[in-house]
Each structure stands twice: as C-alpha cells, then as structure tokens.
C-alpha positions as CSV (number, residue, x, y, z in Angstrom):
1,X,-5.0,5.3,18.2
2,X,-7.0,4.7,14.8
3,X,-3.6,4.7,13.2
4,X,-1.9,2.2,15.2
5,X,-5.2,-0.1,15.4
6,X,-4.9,-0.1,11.3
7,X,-1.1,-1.0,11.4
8,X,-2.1,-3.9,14.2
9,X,-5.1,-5.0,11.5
10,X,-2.7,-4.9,8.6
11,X,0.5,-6.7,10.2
12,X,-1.8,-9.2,10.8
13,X,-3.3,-9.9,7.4
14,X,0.0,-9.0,5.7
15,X,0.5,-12.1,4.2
16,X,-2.8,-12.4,2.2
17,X,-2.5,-8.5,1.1
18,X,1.4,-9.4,0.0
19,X,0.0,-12.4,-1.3
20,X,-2.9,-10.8,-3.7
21,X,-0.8,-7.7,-4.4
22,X,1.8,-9.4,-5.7
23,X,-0.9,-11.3,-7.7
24,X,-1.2,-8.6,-9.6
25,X,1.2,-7.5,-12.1
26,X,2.4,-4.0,-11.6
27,X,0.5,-2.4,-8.5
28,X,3.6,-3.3,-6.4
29,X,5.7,-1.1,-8.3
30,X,3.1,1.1,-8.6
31,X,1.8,1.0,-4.8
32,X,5.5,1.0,-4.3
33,X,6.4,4.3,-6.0
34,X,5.9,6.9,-3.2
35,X,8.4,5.0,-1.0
36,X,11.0,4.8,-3.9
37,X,11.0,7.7,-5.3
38,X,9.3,10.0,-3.3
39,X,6.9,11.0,-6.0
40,X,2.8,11.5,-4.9
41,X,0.5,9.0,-6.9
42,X,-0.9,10.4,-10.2
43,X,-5.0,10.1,-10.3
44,X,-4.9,7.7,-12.8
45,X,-2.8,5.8,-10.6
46,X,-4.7,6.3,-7.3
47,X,-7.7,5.0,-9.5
48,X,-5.6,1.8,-10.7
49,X,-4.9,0.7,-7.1
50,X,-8.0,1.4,-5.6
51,X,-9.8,-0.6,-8.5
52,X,-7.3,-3.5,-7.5
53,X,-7.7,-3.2,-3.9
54,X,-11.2,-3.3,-4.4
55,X,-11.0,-7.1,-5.6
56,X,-8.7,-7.4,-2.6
57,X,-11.2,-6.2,-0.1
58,X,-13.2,-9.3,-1.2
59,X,-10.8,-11.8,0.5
60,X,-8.9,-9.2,3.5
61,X,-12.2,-6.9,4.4
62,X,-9.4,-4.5,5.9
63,X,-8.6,-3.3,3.1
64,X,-12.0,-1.6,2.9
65,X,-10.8,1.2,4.6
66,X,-8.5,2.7,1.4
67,X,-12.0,2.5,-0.6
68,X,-13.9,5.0,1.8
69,X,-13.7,8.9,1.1
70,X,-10.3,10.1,1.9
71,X,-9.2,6.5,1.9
72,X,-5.8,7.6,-0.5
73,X,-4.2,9.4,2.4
74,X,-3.5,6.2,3.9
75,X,-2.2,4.3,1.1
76,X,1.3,5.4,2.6
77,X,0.6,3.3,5.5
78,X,-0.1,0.1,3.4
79,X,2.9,0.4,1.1
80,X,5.0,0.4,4.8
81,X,3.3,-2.2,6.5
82,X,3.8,-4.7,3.2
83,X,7.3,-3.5,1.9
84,X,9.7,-6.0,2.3
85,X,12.7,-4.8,2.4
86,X,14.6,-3.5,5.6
87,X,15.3,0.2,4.1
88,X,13.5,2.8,2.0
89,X,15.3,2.9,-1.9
90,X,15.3,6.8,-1.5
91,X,17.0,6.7,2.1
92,X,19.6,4.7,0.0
93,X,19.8,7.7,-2.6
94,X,20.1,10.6,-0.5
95,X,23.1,8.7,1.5
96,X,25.4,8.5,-1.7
C-alpha cells in the first residue's frame, strides 16, 4: 500500500524530478547504475545522490522520503518511476 501510494506520488511529480535530475550533471547515470548494470550503489555514491536529492526535496517535497533513515532502499523505486526508456539495458544484455 505504502509502496504503491509512493509510485502514485512520484508518477505524478515525474516531470519536475526528471526535470531537476537531469539538471544535474551525472546523478542520472549515477542514479541510473543499479538498473544498467545491476551493480548496488557504492557509499560514496549513496551519499552523492542523497546530497543532490536533498536540493531536490526543496522544489518536489516527495522526495523527502529517500532522505529519512532507511530512505536508500527505495532509491530503486525512483530510478524506475523516472527511467525513460521502455526496457532495462541489462534485460537487453542477458538476451544476447
């Protein structure tokens, strides 16, 4: 239920989030990174996007909810609601 009501919440602001990530050079490819490749997020890199997501909270307050304690697990959810493409890079990989 909590999961689905963050998707709703997300889908909706998509836009702005696309719009300030993409602001920023590098976090997509870094917030990115799990759903390329498959890899987990380094703790220097968990510290980079939550610094940037921080300034981000600022304009889409629903963001707030990666800041809190345990806030990382759901970073997977973000990088799905705003990838745009239609498939997964590593789904492509694994199918050659």
């Amino acid at each position: 239920m909590i999961k689905s009501y963050l998707v709703r919440q997300l889908r909706n602001n998509r836009e702005f989030i696309l719009q300030e990530v993409l602001a920023v050079k590098g976090l997509m490819q870094v917030l990115m990174k799990n759903r390329n490749t498959g890899e987990g997020w380094t703790k220097e890199e968990k510290k980079e996007i939550k610094r940037h997501l921080r300034n981000i909270s600022k304009i889409v307050p629903v963001v707030l909810i990666f800041l809190l304690p345990g806030g990382s697990i759901l970073l997977p959810i973000l990088a799905a609601v705003i990838d745009r493409r239609k498939t997964i890079r590593r789904e492509k990989a694994a199918a050659k």
